[in-house]
C-alpha positions as CSV (number, residue, x, y, z in Angstrom):
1,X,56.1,48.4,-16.3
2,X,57.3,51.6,-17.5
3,X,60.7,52.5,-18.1
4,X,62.5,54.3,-15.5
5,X,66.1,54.5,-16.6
6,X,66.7,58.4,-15.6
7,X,65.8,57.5,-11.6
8,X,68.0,56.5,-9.4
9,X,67.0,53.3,-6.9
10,X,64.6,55.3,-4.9
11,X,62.7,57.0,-7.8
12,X,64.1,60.5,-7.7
13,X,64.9,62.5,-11.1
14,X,68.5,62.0,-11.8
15,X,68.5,65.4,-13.0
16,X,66.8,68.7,-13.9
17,X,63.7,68.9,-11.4
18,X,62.8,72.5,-10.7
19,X,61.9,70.9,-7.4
20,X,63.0,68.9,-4.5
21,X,62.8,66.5,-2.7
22,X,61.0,65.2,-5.7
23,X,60.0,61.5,-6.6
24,X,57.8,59.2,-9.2
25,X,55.3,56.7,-8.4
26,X,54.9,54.1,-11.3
27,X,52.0,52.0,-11.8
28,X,51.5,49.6,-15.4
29,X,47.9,49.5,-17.1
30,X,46.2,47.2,-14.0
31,X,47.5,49.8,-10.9
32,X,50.3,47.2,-9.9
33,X,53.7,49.1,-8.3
34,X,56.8,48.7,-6.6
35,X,55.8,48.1,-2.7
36,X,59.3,50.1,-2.1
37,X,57.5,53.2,-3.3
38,X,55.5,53.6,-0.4
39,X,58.6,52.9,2.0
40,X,60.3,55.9,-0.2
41,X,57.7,58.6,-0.2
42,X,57.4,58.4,4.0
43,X,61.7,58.5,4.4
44,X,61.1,62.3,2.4
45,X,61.2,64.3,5.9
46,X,58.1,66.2,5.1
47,X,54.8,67.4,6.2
48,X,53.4,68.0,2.8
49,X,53.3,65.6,-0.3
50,X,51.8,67.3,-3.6
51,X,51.2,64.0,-6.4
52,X,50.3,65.4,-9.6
53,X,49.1,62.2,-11.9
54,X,49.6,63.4,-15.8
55,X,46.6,62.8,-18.3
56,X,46.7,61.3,-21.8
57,X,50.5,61.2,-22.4
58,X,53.0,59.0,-24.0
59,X,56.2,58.6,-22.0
60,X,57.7,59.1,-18.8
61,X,60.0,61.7,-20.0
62,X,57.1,63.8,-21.0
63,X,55.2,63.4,-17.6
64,X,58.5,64.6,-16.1
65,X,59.0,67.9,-18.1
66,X,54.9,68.6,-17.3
67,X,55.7,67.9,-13.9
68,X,58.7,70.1,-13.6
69,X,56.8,72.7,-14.9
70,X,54.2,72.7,-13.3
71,X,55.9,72.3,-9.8
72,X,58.3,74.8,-10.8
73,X,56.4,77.8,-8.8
74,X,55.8,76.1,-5.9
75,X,58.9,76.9,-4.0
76,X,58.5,80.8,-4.6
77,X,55.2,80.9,-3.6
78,X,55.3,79.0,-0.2
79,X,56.5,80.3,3.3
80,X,60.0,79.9,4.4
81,X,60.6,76.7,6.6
82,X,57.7,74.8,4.3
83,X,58.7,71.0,4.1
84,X,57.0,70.3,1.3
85,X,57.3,67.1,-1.0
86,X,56.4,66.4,-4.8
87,X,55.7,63.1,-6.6
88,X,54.6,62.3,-10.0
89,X,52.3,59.8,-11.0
90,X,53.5,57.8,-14.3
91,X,51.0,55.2,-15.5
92,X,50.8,53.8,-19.2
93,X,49.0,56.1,-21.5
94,X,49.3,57.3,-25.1
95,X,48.7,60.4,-26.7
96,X,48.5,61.4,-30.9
97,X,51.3,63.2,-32.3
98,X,49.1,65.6,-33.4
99,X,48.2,66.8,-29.8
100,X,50.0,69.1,-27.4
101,X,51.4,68.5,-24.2
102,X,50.8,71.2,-21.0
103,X,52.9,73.9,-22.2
104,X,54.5,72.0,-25.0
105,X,55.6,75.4,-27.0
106,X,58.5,76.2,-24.2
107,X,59.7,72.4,-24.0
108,X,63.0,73.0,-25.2
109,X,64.7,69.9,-27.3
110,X,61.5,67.4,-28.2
111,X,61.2,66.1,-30.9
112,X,57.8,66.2,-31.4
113,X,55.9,68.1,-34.0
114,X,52.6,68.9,-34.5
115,X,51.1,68.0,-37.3
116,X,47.6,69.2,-38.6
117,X,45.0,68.0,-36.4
118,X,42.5,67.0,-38.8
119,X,44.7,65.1,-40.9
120,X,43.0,61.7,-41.2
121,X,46.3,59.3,-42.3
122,X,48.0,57.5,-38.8
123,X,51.7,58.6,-38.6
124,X,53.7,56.0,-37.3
125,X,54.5,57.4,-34.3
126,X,50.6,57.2,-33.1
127,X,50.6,54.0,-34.9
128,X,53.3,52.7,-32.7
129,X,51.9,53.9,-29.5
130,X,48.2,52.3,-30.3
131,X,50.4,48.6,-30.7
132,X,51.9,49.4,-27.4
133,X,48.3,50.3,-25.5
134,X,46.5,47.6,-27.2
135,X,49.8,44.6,-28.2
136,X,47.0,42.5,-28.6
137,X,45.3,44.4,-31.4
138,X,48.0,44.9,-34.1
139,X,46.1,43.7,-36.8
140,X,43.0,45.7,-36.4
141,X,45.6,48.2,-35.8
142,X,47.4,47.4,-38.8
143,X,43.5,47.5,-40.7
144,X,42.6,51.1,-39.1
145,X,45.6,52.7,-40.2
146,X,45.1,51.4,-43.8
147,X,42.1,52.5,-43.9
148,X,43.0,56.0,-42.9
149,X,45.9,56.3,-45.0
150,X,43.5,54.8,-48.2
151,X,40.4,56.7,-47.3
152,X,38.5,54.5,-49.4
153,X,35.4,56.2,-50.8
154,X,33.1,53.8,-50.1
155,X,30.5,53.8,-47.3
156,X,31.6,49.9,-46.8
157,X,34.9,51.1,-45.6
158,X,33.5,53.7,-43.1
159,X,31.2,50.4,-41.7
160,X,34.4,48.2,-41.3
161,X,36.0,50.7,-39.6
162,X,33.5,50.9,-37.0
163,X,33.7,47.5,-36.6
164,X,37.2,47.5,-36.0
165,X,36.8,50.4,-33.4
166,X,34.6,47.9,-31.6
167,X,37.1,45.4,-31.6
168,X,39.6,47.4,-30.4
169,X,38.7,48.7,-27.5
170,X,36.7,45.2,-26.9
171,X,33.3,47.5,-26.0
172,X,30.5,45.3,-25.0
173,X,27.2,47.1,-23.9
174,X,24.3,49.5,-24.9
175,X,26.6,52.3,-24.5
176,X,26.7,55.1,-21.8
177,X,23.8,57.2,-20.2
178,X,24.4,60.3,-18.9
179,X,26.2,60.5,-15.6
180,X,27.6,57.3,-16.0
181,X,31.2,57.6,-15.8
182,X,31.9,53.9,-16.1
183,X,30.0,52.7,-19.1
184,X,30.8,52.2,-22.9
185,X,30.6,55.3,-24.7
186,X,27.7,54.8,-27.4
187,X,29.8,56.3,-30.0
188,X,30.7,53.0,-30.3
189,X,27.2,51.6,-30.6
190,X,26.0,53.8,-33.5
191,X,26.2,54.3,-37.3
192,X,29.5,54.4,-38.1
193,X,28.5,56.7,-41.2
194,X,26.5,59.0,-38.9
195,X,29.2,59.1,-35.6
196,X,32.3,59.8,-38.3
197,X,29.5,62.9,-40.1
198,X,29.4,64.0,-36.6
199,X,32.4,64.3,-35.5
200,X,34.0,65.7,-38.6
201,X,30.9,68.2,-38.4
202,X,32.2,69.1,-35.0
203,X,35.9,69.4,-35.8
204,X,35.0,71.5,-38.8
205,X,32.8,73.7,-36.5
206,X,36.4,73.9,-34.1
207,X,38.2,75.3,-37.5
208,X,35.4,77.8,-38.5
209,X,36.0,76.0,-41.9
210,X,32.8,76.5,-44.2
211,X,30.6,73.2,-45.1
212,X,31.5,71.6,-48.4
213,X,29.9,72.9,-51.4
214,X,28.3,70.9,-54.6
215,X,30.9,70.9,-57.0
216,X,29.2,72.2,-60.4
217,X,29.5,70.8,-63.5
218,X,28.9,67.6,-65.1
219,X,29.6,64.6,-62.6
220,X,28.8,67.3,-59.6
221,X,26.8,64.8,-57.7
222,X,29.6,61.9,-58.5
223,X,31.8,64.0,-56.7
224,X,30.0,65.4,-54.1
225,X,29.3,61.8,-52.7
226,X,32.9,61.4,-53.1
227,X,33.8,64.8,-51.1
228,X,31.2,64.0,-48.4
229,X,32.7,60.5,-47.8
230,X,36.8,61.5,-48.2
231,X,35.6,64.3,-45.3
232,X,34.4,61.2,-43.2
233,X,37.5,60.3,-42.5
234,X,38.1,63.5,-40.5
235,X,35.3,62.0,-38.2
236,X,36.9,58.5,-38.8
237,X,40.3,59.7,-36.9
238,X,38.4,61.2,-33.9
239,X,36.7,58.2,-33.8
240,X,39.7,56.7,-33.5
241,X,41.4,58.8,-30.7
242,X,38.0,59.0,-28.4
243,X,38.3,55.1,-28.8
244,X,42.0,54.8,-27.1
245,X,40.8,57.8,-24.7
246,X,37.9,55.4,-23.4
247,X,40.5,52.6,-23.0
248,X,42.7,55.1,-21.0
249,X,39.5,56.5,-19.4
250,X,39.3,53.0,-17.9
251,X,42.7,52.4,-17.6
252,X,43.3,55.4,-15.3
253,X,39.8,54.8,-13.2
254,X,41.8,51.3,-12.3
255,X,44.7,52.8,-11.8
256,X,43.5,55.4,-9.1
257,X,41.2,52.5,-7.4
258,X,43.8,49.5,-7.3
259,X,46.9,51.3,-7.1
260,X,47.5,55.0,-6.2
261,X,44.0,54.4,-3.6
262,X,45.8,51.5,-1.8
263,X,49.5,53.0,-1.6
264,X,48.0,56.1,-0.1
265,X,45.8,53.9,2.8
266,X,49.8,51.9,3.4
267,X,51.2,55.6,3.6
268,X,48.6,56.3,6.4
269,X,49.3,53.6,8.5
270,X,53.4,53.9,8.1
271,X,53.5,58.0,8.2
272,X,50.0,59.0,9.6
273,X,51.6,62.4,9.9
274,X,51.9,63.1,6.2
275,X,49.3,65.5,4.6
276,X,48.9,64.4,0.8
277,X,47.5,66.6,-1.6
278,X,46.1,65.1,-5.1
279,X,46.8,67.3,-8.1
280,X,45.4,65.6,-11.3
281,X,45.0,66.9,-15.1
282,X,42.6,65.9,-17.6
283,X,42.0,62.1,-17.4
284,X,44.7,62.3,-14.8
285,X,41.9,64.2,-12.4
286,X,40.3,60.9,-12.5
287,X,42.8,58.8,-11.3
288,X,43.1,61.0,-8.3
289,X,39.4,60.9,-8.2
290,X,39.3,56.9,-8.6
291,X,41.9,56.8,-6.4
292,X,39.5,57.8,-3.3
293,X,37.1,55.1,-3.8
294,X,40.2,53.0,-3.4
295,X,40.8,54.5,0.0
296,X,41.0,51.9,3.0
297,X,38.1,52.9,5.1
298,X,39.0,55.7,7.7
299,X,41.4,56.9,5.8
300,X,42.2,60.5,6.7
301,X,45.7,61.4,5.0
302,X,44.5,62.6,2.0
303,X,44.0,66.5,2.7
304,X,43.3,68.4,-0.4
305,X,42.1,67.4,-3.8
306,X,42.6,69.6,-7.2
307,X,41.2,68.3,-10.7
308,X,42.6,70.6,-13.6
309,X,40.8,70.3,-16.9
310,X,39.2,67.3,-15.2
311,X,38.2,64.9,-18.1
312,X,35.5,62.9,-16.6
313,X,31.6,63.5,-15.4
314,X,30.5,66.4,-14.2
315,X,28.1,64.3,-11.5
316,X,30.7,61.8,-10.9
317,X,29.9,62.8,-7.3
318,X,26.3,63.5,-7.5
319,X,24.0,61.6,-4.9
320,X,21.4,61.7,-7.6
321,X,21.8,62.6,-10.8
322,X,19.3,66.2,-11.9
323,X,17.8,64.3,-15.5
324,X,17.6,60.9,-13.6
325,X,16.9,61.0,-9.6
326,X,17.0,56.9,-9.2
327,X,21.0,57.4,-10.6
328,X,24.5,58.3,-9.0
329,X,27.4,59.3,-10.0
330,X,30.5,57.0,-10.1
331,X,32.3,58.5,-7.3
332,X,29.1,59.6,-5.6
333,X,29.9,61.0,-1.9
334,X,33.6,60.1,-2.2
335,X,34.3,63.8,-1.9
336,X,33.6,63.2,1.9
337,X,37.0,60.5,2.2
338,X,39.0,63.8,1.6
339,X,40.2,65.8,4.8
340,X,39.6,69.0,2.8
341,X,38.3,70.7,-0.2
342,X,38.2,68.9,-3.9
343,X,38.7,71.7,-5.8
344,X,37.8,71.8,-10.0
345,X,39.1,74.0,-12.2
346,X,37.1,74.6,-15.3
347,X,37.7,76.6,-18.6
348,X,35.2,77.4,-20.9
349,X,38.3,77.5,-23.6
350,X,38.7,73.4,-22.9
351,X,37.0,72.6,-26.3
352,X,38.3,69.2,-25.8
353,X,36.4,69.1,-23.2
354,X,33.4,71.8,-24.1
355,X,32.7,70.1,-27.6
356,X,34.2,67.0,-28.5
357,X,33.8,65.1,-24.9
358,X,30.3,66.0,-24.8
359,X,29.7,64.5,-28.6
360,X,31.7,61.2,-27.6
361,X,29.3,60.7,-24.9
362,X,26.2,61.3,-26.4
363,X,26.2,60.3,-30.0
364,X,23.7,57.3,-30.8
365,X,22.5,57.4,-27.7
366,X,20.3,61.4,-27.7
367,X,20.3,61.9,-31.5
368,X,17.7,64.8,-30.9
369,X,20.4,66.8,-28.7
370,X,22.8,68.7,-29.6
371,X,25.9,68.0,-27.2
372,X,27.6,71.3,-26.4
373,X,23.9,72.6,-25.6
374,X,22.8,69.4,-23.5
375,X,24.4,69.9,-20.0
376,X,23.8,65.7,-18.7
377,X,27.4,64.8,-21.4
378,X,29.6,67.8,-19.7
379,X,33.0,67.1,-18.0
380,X,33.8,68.6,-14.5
381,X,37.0,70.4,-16.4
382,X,34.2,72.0,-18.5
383,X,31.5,73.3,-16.0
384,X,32.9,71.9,-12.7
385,X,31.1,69.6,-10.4
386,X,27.4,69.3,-11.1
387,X,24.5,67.8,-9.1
388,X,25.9,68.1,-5.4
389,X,24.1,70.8,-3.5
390,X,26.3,73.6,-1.6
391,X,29.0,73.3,-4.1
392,X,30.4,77.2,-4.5
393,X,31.7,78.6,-7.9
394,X,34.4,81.1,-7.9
395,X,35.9,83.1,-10.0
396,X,40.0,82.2,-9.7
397,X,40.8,85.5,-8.9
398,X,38.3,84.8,-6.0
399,X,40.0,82.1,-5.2
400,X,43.2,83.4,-5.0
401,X,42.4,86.1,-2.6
402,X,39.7,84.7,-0.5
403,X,41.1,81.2,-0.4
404,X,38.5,77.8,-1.1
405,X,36.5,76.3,1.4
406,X,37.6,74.0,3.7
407,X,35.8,70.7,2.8
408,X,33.5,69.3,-0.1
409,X,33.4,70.2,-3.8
410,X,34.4,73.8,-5.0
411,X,34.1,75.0,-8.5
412,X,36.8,77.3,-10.2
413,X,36.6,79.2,-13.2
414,X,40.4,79.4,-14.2
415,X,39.5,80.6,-17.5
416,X,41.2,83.8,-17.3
417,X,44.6,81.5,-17.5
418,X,43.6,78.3,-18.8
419,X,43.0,79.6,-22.7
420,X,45.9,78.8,-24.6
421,X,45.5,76.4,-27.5
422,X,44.0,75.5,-30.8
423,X,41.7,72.7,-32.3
424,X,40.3,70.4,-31.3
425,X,41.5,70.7,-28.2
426,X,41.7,74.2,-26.9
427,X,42.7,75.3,-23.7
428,X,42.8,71.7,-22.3
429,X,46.4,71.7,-22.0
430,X,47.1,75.1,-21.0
431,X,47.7,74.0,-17.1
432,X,51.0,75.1,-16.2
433,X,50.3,78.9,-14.3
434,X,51.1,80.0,-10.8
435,X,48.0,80.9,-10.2
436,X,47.0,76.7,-10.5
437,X,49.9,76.1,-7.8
438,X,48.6,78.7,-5.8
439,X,44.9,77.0,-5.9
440,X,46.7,73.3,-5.0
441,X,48.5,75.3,-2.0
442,X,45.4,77.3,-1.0
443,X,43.3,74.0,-1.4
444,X,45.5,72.2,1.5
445,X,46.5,75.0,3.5
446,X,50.2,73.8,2.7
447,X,52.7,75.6,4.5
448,X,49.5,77.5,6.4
449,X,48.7,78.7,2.7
């Protein structure tokens, strides 16, 4: 279980929340929670409950400062005499230290410091939190790091460490097709060699750095082989973090079904009068997402659904998959167990999301593609939801004045505020706007919004 020293016995924030009343729901890596939590949510007094489930993150003290943020708006923007509630999802997750969080820059007093994305050595800080995700992995751990921190320039090396990638995350399969949410990602399935080239190529093509250039002189082509493989350990890191983000892609799938799914369905039956609106960002959207399919059947509470910077399949809720019609998505139809809209905000500035999810998905699996171009490997927070017919795309200034529909999937371009941030991940993090609170409250007509 997570640590939850700064709540009080019912869950609430001992201190600081921009909003209230204001609790946390906390599940560990297989969706198991305190059974109190549900009893605690329905004593609130409200009509409303907005839970916002964080992405890839690496402590409950961070989830909290996103979450104040984020909810921060709220209170300005809805009509007097709203009784609104706000919970916040904290399940076990990690995140690099070379990544932002949402809004990081104005987090007054952490601790954290960026360090240059590319940089292919493991601090110990990332090290620490890829022991605590995988405790039983610390020697491959221990191995991967080495090898980071050596960067031996030797092809042999590159090879092991695909290996160990394998290991870690205990991959088993052919590797993913497209629209197949579920699946090993075949990254982890191809040439080591090639996938770390590739993904190097890609965070070099993030940087607008130029391609490396034959070194002249005697020994040049000595030391070009030397250059090409000391720049596959660029790719060897990324390898590395889209490893742990397919562990966490699982983890939060199972969290969604088993644990935040099931709470919600007790919620209905012991305060069938409380409206609950889903908020989730980045791999976060899919735990709300997953946590439909864990619905009791004739569930109604669930009212509105938002996915920011969703990272997940764009057909996740196709019927039948455009490039394969015998196919589904993962979460096919489950847009019809919400009493509402599910509403996904896309930015073409994610290039998390644009470049590097896309390339995860598809290497080894469609060399002859090129990923950013091929639309079957996009994620909903990139293009929106894909393959299920009637589903409108607005602009978020349409959005905002002309409100969303009133049921199935909606598309919104949030790009003119989602845009903030640099490589490799863009915009992905760039989440916490008014405008995105006033999409959840339009979404579930909270407060008659």
């Amino acid at each position: 279980m997570l640590v939850t020293s700064d709540l009080d016995a019912e869950g609430r924030a001992m201190a600081g929340m921009s909003v209230e009343p204001y609790r946390e729901i906390t599940f560990d890596k297989d969706g198991d929670g305190d059974s109190a939590q549900r009893d605690t949510l329905g004593r609130l007094g409200v009509t409303d409950l907005v839970v916002f489930a964080h992405g890839w993150n690496s402590s409950r003290s961070v989830a909290t400062r996103l979450y104040d943020r984020f909810f921060g708006p709220f209170p300005g923007l809805l009509p007097a005499g709203a009784r609104v509630g706000y919970a916040g999802v904290v399940w076990p997750s990690m995140m690099f230290t070379d990544e932002p969080v949402p809004d990081f820059a104005r987090v007054a007093g952490s601790a954290r410091v960026a360090a240059a994305p590319t940089e292919p050595g493991l601090d110990a800080e990332s090290r620490d939190a890829l022991v605590a995700l995988f405790p039983e992995r610390t020697g491959v751990i221990q191995r991967l790091a080495r090898l980071l921190d050596e960067r031996p320039e030797d092809e042999a090396a590159i090879r092991e460490f695909g290996a160990l990638l394998r290991e870690l995350t205990g991959a088993e399969g052919a590797g993913a097709t497209a629209g197949d949410d579920e699946a090993t990602p075949a990254f982890l399935f191809g040439d080591p060699v090639e996938v770390c080239a590739a993904f190097a190529d890609a965070l070099e093509s993030l940087e607008a750095a130029p391609p490396p250039q034959e070194p002249e002189g005697p020994g040049g082509r000595q030391e070009l082989l030397g250059s090409r493989l000391k720049r596959l350990w660029k790719g060897a890191k990324e390898a590395l973090r889209q490893a742990t983000y397919y562990t966490m892609k699982r983890r939060a799938g199972k969290v969604g079904e088993r644990g935040l799914g099931p709470l919600l369905g007790e919620l209905a039956r012991s305060s069938p009068a409380l409206r609950i609106h889903l908020v989730g960002h980045s791999m976060g959207a899919r735990l709300v997402a997953f946590a439909l399919r864990g619905l009791p059947g004739g569930t109604r509470n669930v009212k509105s659904v938002t996915l920011l910077q969703g990272a997940f399949s764009h057909y996740a809720f196709a019927a039948s998959l455009p490039h394969d019609r015998g196919s589904a998505g993962a979460l096919r139809d489950m847009q019809r167990r919400v009493d509402g809209p599910v509403v996904a905000c896309h930015s073409r500035h994610d290039t998390a999301l644009g470049v590097i999810y896309p390339l995860a998905s598809r290497l080894a699996r469609d060399s002859s593609s090129v990923a950013g171009l091929d639309r079957r490997w996009w994620a909903v927070g990139h293009s929106g939801v894909q393959g299920v017919p009637g589903t409108p795309s607005l602009t978020l200034d349409e959005a905002l004045r002309a409100g969303v529909a009133a049921s199935g999937c909606v598309n919104v371009d949030a790009a003119s505020v989602v845009r903030r941030g640099g490589p490799p991940s863009g915009a992905h993090s760039d989440i916490c706007h008014p405008e995105l609170a006033r999409v959840v409250i339009a979404a579930g007509r909270i407060g008659g919004g």
